[in-house]
C-alpha positions as CSV (number, residue, x, y, z in Angstrom):
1,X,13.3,-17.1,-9.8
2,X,14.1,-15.5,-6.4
3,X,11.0,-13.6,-5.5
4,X,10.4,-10.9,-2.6
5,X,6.7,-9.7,-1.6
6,X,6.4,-7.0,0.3
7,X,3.0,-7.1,2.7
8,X,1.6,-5.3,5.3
9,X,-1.1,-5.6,8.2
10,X,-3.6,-3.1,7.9
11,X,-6.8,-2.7,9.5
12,X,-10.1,-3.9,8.6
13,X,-11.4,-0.9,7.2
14,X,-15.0,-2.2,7.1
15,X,-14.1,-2.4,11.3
16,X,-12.6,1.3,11.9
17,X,-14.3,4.1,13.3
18,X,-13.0,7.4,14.6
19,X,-12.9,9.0,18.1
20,X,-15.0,12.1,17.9
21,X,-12.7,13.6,20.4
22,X,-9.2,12.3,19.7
23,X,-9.7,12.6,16.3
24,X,-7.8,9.3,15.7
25,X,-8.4,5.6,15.1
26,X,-10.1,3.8,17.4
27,X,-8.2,0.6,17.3
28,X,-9.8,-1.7,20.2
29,X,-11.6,-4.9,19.1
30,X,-10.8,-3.8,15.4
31,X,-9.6,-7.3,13.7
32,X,-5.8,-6.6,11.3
33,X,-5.9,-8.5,8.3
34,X,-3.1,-8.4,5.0
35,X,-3.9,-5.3,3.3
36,X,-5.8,-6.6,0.4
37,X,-3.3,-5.4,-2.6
38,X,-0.5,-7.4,-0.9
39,X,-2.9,-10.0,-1.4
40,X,-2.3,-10.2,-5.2
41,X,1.3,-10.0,-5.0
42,X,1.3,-12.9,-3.0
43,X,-0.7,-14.9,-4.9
44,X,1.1,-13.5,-8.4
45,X,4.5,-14.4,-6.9
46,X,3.5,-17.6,-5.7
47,X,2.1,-18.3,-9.5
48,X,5.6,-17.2,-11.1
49,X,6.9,-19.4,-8.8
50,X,5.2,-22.5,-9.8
51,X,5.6,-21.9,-13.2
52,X,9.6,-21.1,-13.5
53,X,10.8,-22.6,-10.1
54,X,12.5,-20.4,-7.0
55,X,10.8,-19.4,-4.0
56,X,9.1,-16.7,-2.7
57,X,10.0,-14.6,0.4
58,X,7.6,-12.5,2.4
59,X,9.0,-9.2,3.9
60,X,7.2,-7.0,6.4
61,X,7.2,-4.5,9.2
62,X,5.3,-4.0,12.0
63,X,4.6,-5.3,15.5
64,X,5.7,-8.8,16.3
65,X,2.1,-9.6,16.1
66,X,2.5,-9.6,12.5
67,X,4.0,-12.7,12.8
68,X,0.6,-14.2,12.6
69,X,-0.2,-12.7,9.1
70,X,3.0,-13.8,7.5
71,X,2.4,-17.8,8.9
72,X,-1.0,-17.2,7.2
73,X,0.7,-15.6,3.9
74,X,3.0,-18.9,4.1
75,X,0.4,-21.5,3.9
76,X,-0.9,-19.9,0.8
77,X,2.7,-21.0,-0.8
78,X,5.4,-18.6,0.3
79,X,9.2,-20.1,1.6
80,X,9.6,-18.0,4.1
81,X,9.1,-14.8,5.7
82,X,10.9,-11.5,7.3
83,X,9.5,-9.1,9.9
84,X,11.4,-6.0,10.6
85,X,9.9,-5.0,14.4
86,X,11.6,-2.7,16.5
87,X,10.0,0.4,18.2
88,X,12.8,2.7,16.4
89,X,10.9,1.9,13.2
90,X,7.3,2.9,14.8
91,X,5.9,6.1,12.8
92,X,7.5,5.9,9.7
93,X,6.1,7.8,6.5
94,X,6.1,6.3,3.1
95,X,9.9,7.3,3.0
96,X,11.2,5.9,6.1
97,X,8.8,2.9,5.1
98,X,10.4,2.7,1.9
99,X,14.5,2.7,3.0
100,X,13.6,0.2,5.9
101,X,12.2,-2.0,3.3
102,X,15.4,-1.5,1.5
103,X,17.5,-2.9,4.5
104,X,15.4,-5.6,4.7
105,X,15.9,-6.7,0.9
106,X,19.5,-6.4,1.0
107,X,20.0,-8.8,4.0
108,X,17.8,-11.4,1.9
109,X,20.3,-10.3,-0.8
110,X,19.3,-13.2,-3.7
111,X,16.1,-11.6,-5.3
112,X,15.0,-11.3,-8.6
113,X,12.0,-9.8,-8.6
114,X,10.1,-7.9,-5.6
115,X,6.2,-7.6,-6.2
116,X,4.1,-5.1,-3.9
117,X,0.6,-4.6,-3.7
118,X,-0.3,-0.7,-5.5
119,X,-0.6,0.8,-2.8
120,X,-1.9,0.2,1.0
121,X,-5.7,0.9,2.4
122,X,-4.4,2.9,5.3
123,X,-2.6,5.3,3.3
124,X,-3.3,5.2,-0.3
125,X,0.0,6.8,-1.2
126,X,1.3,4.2,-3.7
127,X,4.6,5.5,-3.0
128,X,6.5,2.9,-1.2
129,X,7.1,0.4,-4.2
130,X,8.3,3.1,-6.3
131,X,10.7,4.9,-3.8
132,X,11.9,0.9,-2.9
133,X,12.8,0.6,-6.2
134,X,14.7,3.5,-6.5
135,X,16.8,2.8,-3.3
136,X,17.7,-0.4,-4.7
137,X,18.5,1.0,-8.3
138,X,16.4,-1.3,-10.2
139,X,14.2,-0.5,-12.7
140,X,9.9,-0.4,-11.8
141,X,6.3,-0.5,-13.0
142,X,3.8,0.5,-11.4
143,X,-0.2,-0.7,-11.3
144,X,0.8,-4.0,-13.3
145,X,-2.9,-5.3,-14.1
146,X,-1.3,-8.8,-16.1
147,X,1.8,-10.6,-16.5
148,X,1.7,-11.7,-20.2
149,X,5.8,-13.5,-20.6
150,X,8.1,-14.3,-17.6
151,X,11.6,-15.5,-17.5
152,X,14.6,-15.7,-15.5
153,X,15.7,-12.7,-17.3
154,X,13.0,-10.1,-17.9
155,X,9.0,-9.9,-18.1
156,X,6.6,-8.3,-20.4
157,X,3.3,-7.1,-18.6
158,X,0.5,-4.8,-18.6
159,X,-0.2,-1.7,-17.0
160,X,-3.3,0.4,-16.3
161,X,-2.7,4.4,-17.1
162,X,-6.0,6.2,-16.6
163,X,-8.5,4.9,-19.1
164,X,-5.6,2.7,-21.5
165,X,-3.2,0.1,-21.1
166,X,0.5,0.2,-21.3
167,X,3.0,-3.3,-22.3
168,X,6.1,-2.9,-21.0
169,X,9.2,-5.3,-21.0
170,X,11.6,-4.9,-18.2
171,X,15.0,-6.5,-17.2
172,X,15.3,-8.3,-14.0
173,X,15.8,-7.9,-11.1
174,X,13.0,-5.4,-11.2
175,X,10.2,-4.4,-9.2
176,X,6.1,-4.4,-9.9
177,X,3.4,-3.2,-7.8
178,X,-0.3,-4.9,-8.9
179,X,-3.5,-3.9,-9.4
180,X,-6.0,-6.1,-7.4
181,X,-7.4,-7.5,-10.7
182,X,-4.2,-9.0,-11.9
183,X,-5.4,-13.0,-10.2
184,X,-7.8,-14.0,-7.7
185,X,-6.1,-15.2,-4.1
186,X,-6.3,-18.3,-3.5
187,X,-7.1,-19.3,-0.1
188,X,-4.1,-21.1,2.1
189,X,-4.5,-24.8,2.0
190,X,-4.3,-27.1,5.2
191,X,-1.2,-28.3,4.0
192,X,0.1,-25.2,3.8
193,X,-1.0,-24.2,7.2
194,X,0.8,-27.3,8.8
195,X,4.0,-26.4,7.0
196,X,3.7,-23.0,7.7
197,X,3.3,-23.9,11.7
198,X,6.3,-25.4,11.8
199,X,8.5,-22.7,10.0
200,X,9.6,-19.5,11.9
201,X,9.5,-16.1,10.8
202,X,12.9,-14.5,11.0
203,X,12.5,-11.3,12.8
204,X,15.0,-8.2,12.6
205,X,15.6,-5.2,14.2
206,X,17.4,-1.9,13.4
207,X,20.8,-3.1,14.1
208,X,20.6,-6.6,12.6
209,X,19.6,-4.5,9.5
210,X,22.4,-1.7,10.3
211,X,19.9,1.0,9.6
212,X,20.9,4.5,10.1
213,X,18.6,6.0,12.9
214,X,18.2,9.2,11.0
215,X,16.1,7.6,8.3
216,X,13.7,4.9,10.3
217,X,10.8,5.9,12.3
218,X,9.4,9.4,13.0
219,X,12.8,11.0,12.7
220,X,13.6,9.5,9.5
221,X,10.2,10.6,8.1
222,X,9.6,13.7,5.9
223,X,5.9,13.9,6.7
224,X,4.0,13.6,9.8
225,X,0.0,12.9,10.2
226,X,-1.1,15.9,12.8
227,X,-4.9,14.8,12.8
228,X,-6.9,12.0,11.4
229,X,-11.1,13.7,11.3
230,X,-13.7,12.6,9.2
231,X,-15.2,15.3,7.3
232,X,-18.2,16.8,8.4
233,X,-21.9,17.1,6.0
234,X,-24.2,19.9,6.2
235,X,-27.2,20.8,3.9
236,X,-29.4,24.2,3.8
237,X,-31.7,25.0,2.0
238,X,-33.1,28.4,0.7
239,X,-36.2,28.9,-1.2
240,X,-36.4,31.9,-3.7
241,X,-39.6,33.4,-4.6
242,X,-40.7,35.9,-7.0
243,X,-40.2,36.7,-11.1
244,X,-37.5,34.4,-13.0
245,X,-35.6,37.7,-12.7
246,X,-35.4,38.2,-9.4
247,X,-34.7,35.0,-8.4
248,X,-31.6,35.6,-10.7
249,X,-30.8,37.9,-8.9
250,X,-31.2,36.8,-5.7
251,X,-29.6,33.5,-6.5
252,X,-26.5,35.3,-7.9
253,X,-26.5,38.0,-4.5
254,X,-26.0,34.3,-2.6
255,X,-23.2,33.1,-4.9
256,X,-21.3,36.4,-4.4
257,X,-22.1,36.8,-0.6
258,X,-20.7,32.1,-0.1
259,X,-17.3,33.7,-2.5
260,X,-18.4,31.1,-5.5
261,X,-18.3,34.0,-7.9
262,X,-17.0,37.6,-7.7
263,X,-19.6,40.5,-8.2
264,X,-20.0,42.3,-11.6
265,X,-19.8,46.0,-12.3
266,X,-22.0,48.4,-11.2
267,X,-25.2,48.3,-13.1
268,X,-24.5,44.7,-14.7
């Protein structure tokens, strides 16, 4: 089984803090590491792998500094990796994310299953696997929690939906994006580091992928991010004296005046 994971670098969100007067990141001296979903994919695709044969390929973009990530993603049992970097893909939404992905899988061409992590920490969308997916015109499911039958031909998992669980059996090639309780990672192996040294990470850019410059990067994005804040906390306090009934009254007076609730009729 041919096997794509899609994986991203993300910031240590334990490590970020915001500039109170920019309003955005502060990104200095903040360590990257693999967003922690893509983690699971890994670590599943490496395990279907093992079990039915193939090899898994990593597929990324970002900064050519991501390079680093993926050799680590190797050594804990991928083949071989892809990094789509090129400063025309810088900005890119969910959307744009999603159709350079797409570029990327078809010049790996030979897959039969892509895994992605549910969704990344820096965006929460969980929109990328799905909209992958559809580019590719292969069926999906989403927040896969456990793999119960693989084969060359289809798998039968399970998926979370609010408080229940869903089985599902879907024809490869497919797609699955994974819940974070679906394995635990293992961690990459000295072996694997050695081995992973002494492969290199194919790197493309817009043109080797032939992408269309009106869907990569900001202009191929449908959303934009004006401002990044974190949300401001105040308390007050008022203390109401007098009968039960004119504290009701007084209470409600407050409601009305802050626009929780509408004022009654005259003489109510």
């Amino acid at each position: 089984m041919n096997i794509v994971v899609c994986v991203k670098q993300v910031p240590d969100t334990s490590e970020v803090k915001l500039d109170k007067k920019t309003n955005t990141i502060i990104r200095e001296g903040v360590e990257s590491i693999i967003n922690p979903y893509d983690s699971y994919a890994l670590e599943e695709g490496v395990r279907l792998k093992e079990k039915l044969g193939g090899k898994v390929s990593l597929l990324s973009m970002g900064i050519p500094a991501v390079k680093g990530m993926l050799k680590e993603a190797m050594a804990a049992g991928a083949d071989e990796a892809f990094l789509l970097s090129d400063r025309r893909f810088a900005g890119a939404d969910s959307l744009a994310t999603a159709y350079s992905l797409y570029l990327g899988v078809k010049k790996i061409k030979a897959y039969d299953l892509i895994i992605c992590g549910k969704q990344a920490i820096d965006g929460d969308t969980a929109q990328v696997g799905p909209s992958l997916a559809q580019k590719l015109g292969i069926p999906h499911v989403s927040y896969v929690i456990s793999i119960l039958e693989a084969s060359p031909k289809k798998l039968k998992v399970k998926r979370l939906v609010d408080d229940a669980y869903e089985i599902i059996e879907v024809e490869l090639p497919a797609l699955i994006t994974v819940e974070k309780g679906i394995n635990i990672p293992r961690f990459p192996s000295i072996e694997g580091f050695f081995r992973s040294e002494a492969e290199e990470v194919t790197i493309w850019g817009a043109d080797d992928v032939k992408a269309d410059m009106k869907h990569i990067g900001l202009e191929g994005s449908a959303t934009w991010v004006l401002r990044t804040f974190a949300p401001s906390y105040e308390k007050s306090v008022n203390m109401i004296g007098g009968s039960p009934k004119e504290q009701a009254r007084e209470a409600i007076a407050a409601l009305v005046d802050a626009g929780f609730i509408e004022s009654g009729r005259e003489g109510e």
